[in-house]
LODO-595804 format. One record per residue (C-alpha): residue number from 1; chain; z, y, x; residue in one letter. Coordinates in steps of 0.05 Angstrom, whole numbers, padded with zeros to 5 digits. Example, Ala and Ser with C-alpha at 12.3 -4.5 7.8 and 13.67 -1.06 7.14 Angstrom:
2
<1,"A",<00156,-00090,00246>,"a"> <2,"A",<00143,-00021,00273>,"s"> 
END
This chain:
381
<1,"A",<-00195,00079,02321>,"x"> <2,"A",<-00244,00057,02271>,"x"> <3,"A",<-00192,00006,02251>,"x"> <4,"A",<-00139,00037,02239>,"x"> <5,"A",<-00179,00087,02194>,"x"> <6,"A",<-00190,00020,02147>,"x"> <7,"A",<-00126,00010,02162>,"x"> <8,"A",<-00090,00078,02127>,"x"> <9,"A",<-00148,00071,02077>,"x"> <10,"A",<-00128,00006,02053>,"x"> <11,"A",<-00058,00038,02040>,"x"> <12,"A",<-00081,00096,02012>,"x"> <13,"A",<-00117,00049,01955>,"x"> <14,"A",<-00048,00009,01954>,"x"> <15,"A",<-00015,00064,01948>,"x"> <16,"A",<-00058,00089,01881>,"x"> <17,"A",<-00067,00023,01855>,"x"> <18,"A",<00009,00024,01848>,"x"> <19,"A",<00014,00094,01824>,"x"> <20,"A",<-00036,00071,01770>,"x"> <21,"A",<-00007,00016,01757>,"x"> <22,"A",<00064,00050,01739>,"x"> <23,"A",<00029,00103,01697>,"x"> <24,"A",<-00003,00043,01653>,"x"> <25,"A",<00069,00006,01647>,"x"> <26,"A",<00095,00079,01631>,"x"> <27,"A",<00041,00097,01572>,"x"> <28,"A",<00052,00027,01545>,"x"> <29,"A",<00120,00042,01544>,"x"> <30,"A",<00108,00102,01514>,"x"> <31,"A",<00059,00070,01456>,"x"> <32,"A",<00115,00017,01443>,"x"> <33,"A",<00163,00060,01439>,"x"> <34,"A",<00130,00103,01390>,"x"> <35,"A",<00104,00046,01345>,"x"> <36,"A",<00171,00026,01341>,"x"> <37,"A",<00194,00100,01313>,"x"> <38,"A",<00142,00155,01292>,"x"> <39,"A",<00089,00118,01284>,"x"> <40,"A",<00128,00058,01245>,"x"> <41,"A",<00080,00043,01187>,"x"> <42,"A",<00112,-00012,01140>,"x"> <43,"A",<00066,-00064,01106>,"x"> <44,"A",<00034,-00041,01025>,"x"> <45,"A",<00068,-00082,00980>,"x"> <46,"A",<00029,-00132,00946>,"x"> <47,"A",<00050,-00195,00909>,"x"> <48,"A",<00128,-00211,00907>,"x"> <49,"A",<00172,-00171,00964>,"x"> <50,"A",<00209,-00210,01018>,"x"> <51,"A",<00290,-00210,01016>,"x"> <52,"A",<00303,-00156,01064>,"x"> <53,"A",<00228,-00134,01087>,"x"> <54,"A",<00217,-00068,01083>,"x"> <55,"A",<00135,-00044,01045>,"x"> <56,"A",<00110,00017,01038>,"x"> <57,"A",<00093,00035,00952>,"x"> <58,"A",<00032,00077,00946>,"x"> <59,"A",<00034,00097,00860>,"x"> <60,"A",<-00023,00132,00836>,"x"> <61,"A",<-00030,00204,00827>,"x"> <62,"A",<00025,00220,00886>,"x"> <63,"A",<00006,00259,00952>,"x"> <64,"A",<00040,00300,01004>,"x"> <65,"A",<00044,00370,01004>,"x"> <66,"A",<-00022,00380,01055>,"x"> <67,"A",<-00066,00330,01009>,"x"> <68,"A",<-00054,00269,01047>,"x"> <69,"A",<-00029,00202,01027>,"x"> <70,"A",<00046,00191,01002>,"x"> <71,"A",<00085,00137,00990>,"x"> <72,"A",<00157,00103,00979>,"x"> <73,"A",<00189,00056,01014>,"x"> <74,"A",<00228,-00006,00993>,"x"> <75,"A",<00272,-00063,01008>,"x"> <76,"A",<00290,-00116,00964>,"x"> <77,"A",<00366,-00137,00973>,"x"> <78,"A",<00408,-00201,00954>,"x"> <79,"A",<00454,-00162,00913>,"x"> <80,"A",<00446,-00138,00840>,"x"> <81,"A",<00460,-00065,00875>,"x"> <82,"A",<00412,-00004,00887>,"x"> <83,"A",<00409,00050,00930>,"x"> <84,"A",<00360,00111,00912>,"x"> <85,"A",<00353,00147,00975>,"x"> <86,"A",<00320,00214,00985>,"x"> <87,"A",<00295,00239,01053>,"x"> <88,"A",<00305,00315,01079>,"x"> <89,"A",<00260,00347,01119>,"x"> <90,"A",<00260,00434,01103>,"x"> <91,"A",<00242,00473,01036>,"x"> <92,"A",<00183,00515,01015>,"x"> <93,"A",<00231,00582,00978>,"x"> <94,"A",<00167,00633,00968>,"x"> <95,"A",<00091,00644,00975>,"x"> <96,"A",<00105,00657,01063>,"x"> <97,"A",<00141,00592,01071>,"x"> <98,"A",<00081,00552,01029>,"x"> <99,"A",<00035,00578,01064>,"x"> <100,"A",<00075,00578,01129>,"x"> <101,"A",<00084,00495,01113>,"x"> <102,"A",<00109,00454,01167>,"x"> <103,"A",<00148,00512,01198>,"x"> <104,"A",<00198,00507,01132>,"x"> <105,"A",<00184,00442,01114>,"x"> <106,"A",<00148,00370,01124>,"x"> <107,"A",<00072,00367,01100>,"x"> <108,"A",<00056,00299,01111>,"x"> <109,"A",<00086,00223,01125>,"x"> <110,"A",<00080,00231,01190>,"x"> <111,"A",<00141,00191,01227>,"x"> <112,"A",<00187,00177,01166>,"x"> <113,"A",<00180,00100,01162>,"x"> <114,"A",<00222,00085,01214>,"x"> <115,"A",<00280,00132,01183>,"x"> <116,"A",<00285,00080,01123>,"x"> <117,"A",<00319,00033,01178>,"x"> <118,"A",<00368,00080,01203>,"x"> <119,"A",<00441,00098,01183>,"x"> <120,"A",<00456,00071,01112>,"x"> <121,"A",<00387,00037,01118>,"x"> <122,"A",<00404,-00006,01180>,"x"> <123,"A",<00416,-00087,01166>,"x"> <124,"A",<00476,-00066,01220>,"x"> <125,"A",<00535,-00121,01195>,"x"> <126,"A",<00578,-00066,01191>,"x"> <127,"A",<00539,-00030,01143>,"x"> <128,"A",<00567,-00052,01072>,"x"> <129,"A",<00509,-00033,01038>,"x"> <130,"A",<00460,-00076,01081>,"x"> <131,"A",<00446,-00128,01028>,"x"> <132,"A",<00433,-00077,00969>,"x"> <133,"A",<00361,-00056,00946>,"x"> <134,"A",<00335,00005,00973>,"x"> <135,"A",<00289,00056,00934>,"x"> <136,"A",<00272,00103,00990>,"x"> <137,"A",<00241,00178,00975>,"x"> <138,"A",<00202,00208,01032>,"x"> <139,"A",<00192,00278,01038>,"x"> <140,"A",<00131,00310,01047>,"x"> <141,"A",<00126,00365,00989>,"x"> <142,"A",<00180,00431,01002>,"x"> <143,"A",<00215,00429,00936>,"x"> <144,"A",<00276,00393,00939>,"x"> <145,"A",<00236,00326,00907>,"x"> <146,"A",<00237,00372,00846>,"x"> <147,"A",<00159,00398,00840>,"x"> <148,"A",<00104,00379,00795>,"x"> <149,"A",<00060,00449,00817>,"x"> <150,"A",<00005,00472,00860>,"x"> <151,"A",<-00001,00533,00901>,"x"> <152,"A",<-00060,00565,00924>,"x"> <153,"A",<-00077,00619,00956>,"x"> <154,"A",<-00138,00647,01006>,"x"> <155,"A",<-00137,00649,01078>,"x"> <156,"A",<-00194,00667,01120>,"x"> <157,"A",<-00239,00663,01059>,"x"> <158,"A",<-00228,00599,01037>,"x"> <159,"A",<-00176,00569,00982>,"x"> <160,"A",<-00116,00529,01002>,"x"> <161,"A",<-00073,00486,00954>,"x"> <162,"A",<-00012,00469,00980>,"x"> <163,"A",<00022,00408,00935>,"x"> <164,"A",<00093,00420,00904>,"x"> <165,"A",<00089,00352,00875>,"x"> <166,"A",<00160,00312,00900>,"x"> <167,"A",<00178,00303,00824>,"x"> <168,"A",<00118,00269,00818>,"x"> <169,"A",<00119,00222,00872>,"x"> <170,"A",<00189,00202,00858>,"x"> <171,"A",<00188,00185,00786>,"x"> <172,"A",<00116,00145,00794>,"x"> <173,"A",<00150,00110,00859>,"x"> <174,"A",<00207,00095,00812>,"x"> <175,"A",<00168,00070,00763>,"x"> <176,"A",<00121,00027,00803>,"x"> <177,"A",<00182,-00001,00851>,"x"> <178,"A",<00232,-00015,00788>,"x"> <179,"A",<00178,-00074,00772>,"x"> <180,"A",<00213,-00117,00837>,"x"> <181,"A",<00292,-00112,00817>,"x"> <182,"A",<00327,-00133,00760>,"x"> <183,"A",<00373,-00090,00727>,"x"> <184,"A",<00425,-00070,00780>,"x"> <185,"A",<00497,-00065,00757>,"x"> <186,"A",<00525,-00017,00808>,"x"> <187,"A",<00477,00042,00836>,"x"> <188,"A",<00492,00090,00895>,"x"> <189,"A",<00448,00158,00885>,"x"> <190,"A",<00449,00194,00961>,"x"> <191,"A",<00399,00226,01010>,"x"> <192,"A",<00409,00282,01069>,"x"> <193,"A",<00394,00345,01077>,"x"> <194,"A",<00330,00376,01031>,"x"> <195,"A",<00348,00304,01003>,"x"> <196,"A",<00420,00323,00989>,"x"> <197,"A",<00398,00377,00947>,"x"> <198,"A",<00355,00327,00914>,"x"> <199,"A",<00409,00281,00900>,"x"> <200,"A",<00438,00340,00870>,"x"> <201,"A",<00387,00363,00828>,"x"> <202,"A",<00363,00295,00812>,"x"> <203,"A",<00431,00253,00800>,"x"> <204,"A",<00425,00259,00724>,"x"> <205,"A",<00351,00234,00723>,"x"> <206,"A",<00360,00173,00765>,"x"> <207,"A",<00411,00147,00715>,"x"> <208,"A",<00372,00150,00657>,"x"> <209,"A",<00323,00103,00692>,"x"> <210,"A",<00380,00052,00708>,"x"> <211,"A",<00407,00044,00643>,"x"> <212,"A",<00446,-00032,00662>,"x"> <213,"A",<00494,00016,00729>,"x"> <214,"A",<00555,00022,00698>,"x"> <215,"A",<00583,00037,00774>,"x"> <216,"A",<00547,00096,00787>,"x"> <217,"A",<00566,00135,00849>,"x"> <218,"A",<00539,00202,00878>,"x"> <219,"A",<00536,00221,00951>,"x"> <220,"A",<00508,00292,00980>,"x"> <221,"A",<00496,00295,01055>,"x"> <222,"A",<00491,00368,01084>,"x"> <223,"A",<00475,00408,01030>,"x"> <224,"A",<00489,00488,01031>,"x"> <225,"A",<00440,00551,01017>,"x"> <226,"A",<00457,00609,00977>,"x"> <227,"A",<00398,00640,00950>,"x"> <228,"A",<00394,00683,00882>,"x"> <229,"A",<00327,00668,00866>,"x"> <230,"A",<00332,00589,00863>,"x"> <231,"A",<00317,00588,00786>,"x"> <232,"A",<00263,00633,00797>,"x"> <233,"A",<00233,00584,00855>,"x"> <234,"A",<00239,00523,00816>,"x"> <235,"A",<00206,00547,00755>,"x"> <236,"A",<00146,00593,00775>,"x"> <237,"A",<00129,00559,00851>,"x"> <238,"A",<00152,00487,00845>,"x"> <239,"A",<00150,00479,00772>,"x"> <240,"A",<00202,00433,00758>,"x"> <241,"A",<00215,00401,00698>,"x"> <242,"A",<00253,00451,00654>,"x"> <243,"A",<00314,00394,00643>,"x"> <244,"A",<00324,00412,00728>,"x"> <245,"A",<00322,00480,00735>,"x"> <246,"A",<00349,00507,00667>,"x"> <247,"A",<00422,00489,00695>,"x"> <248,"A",<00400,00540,00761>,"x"> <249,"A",<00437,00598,00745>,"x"> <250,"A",<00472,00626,00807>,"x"> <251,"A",<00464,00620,00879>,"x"> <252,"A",<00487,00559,00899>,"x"> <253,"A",<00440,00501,00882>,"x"> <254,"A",<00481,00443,00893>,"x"> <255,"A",<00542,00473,00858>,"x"> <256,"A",<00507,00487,00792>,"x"> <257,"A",<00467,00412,00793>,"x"> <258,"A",<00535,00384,00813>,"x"> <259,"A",<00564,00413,00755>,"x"> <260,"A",<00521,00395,00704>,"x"> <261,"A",<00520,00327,00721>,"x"> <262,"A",<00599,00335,00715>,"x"> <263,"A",<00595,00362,00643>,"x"> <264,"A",<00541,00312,00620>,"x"> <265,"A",<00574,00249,00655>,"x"> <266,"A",<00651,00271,00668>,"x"> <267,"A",<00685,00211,00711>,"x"> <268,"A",<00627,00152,00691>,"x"> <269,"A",<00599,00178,00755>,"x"> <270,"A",<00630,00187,00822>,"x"> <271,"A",<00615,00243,00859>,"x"> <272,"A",<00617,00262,00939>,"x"> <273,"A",<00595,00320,00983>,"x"> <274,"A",<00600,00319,01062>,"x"> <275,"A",<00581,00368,01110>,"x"> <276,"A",<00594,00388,01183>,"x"> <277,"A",<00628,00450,01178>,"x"> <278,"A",<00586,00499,01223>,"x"> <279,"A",<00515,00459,01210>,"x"> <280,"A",<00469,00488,01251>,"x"> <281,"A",<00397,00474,01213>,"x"> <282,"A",<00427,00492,01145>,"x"> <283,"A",<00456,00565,01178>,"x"> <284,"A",<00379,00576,01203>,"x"> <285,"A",<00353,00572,01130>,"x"> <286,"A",<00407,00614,01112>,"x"> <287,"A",<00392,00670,01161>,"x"> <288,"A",<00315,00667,01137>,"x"> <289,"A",<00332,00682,01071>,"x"> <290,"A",<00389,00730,01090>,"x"> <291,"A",<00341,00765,01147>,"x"> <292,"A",<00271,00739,01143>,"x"> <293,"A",<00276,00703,01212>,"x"> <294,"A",<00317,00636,01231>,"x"> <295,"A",<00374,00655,01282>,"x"> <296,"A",<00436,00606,01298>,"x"> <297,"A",<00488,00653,01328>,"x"> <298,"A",<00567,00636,01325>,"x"> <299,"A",<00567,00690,01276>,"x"> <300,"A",<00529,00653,01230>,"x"> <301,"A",<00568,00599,01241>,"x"> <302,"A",<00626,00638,01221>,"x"> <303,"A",<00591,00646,01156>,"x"> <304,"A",<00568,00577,01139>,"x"> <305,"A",<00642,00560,01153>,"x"> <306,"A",<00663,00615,01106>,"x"> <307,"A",<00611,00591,01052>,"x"> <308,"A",<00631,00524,01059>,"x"> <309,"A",<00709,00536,01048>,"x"> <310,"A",<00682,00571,00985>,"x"> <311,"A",<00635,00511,00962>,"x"> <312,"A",<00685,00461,00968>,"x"> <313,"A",<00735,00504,00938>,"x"> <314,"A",<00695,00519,00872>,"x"> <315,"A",<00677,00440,00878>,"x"> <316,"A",<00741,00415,00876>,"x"> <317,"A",<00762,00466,00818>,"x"> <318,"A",<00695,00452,00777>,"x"> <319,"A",<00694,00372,00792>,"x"> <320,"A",<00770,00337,00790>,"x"> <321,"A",<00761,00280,00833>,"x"> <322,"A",<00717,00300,00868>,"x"> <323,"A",<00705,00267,00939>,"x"> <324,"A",<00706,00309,01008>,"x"> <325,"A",<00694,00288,01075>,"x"> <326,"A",<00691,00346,01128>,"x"> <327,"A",<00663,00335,01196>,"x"> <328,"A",<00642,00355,01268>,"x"> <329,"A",<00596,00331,01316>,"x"> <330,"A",<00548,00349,01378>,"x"> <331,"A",<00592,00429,01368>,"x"> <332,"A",<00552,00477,01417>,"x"> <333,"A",<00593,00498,01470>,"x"> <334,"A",<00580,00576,01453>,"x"> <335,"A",<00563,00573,01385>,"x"> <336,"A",<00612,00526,01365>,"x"> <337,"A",<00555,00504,01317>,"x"> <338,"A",<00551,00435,01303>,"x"> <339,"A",<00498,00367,01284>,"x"> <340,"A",<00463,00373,01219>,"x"> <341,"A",<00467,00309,01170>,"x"> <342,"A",<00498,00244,01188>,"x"> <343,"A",<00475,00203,01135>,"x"> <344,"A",<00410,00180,01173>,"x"> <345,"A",<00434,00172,01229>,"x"> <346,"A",<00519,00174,01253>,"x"> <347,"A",<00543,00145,01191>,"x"> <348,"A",<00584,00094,01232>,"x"> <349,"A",<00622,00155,01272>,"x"> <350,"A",<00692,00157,01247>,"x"> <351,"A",<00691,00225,01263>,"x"> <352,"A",<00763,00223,01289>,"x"> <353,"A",<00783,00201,01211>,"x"> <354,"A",<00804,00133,01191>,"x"> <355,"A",<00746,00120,01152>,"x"> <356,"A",<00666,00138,01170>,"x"> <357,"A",<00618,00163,01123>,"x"> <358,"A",<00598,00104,01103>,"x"> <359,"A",<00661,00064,01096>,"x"> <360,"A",<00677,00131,01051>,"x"> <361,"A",<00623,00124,01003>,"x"> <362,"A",<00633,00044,00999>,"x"> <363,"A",<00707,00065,00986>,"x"> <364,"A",<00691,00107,00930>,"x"> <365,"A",<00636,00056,00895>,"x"> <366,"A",<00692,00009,00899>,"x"> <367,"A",<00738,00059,00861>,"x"> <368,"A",<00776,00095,00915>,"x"> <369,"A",<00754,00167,00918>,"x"> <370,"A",<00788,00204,00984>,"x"> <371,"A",<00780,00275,01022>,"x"> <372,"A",<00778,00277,01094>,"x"> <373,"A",<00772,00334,01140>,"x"> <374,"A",<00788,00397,01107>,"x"> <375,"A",<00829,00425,01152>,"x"> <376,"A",<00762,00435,01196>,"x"> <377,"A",<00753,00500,01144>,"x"> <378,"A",<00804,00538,01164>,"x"> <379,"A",<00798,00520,01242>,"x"> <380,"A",<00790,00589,01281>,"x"> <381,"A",<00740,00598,01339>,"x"> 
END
């Protein structure tokens, strides 16, 4: 008897020593995996850059929104091309979303490394922009990359700053990460979502610090909010520089940037929007501003779609030449609502069209300016 007690013992230890033992190969896994994404941290650049490294650029005087540390990220390519690429990640509109922070928007630097590889990042070979510099923008700061301000406020007694700064931290990035590439002679402007709207608003500014592009091209991934007060919020909460938000008249962001970067530049620059037609994170936004809560019902799909058809309507009027690509992906099977941005991360989807995203843009920096997908406007649910 008393063996077999040692007996069933000895397998019960077995029997945790391999339940341990899976539980350690799991949380390694686990670790790896998120070293390899979120927690991705690329080397501070010091000395000359390696072809095709990536480094983390920490400028003076920049910070994310919560008071942490900031930075940029760059690659140095073989080409005498650049890509400036802005990062999304939610808005700051009004005193509640500021001090309601990462609910609307990113705070901090937490997981964006890894992005920078992604989509038009990725060293993929079919990626046509693989060997090109790249002058990455993270986004940590709830103004569209647009802010030079500070908002405080008191909660629980005690003051709170919360750091409208992304102006800031882009233009001293810029600065600083200019000093490793010569003068590029073709330069490609782009970003997703709260970095679309960036690329919008910030187009014109980029240019003037790459004097030597005389192929300039334009690209806005996923970028649609209507909101009167947009002047109002870039003056008095992010304080933008006055050249950004003096063109803010109406309620459409992108559409008035968009245009005065048409009237300044005409056809020297190429310009392209893209957008799933039902996006579900951009409709959320929308219903916060329309409602005061986020909601993603079909009938707010309905609306983006109806928006949209507008946008690219006005676009096409405003802007001849004007490049279109309209997509779907990942549509909820009730809400018919579908994948927000593709930029960072389904460029290489053809989408059911003969070119991708990417093989769009490369299209148009190489002269050929097409629309796809427009039919998707006027599809009925």
């Amino acid at each position: 008897m008393e063996a077999i007690l040692k007996k069933k013992k000895k397998r019960k230890f077995k029997i945790v020593g391999i339940i341990f033992s899976i539980i350690i190969v799991l949380l390694l896994a686990v670790f790896i995996t998120l070293k390899m994404t979120f927690l991705k941290s690329f080397p501070e650049l010091t000395g000359d850059p390696e072809i095709g490294k990536w480094y983390r650029v920490t400028p003076e005087g920049t910070k994310s929104s919560d008071g942490s540390e900031w930075h940029g990220i760059f690659r140095k390519g073989t080409e005498n091309k650049v890509v400036v690429y802005f990062f999304g990640g939610g808005v700051s509109i009004n005193d509640e979303t500021s001090k309601g922070g990462k609910e609307f928007f990113a705070t901090n630097m937490m997981g964006q490394d890894f992005v920078a590889q992604l989509g038009i990042g990725s060293d993929s070979d079919k990626n046509p922009f693989k060997d090109w510099s790249f002058l990455v923008i993270p986004y940590a700061s709830g103004d569209f990359h647009t802010g030079t301000g500070e908002y405080t406020y008191i909660e629980d007694g005690k003051e709170k700053t919360v750091y409208h700064q992304g102006y800031t931290n882009y233009s001293n990035f810029v600065n600083e990460a200019k000093k490793y590439i010569d003068e590029p002679d073709t330069l490609l402007v782009t970003g997703f979502s709260a970095g679309a709207f960036a690329t919008s608003l910030l187009a014109d500014d980029v240019i003037d610090r790459f004097p030597s592009a005389n192929n300039v091209t334009v690209a806005v991934d996923s970028a649609l909010i209507l909101y009167d007060d947009w002047n109002k919020t870039a003056v008095n909460l992010w304080k933008s520089p006055e050249k950004i938000s003096e063109p803010l008249k109406g309620n459409n962001i992108v559409l008035d940037s968009l245009n005065a970067l048409y009237q300044k530049r005409g056809d020297r620059v190429k310009i392209l929007f893209d957008s799933s037609y039902r996006d579900d994170t951009l409709l959320q936004y929308q219903s916060y501003i329309d409602s005061g809560k986020m909601a993603n019902t079909k009938e707010l799909g309905d609306q983006y779609q109806s928006h949209l058809k507008t946008m690219v309507g006005q676009l096409q009027e405003d802007i001849p030449g004007i490049g279109i690509y309209i997509w779907s992906l990942k549509e909820d099977p009730k809400t018919q609502n579908t994948q927000h941005t593709i930029l960072n991360g389904d460029p290489f989807d053809s989408l059911g069209n003969e070119k991708n995203i990417i093989e769009w843009i490369d299209s148009a920096v190489n002269g050929q300016i097409e629309n796809y997908g427009l039919e998707l406007l006027d599809k009925s649910l």
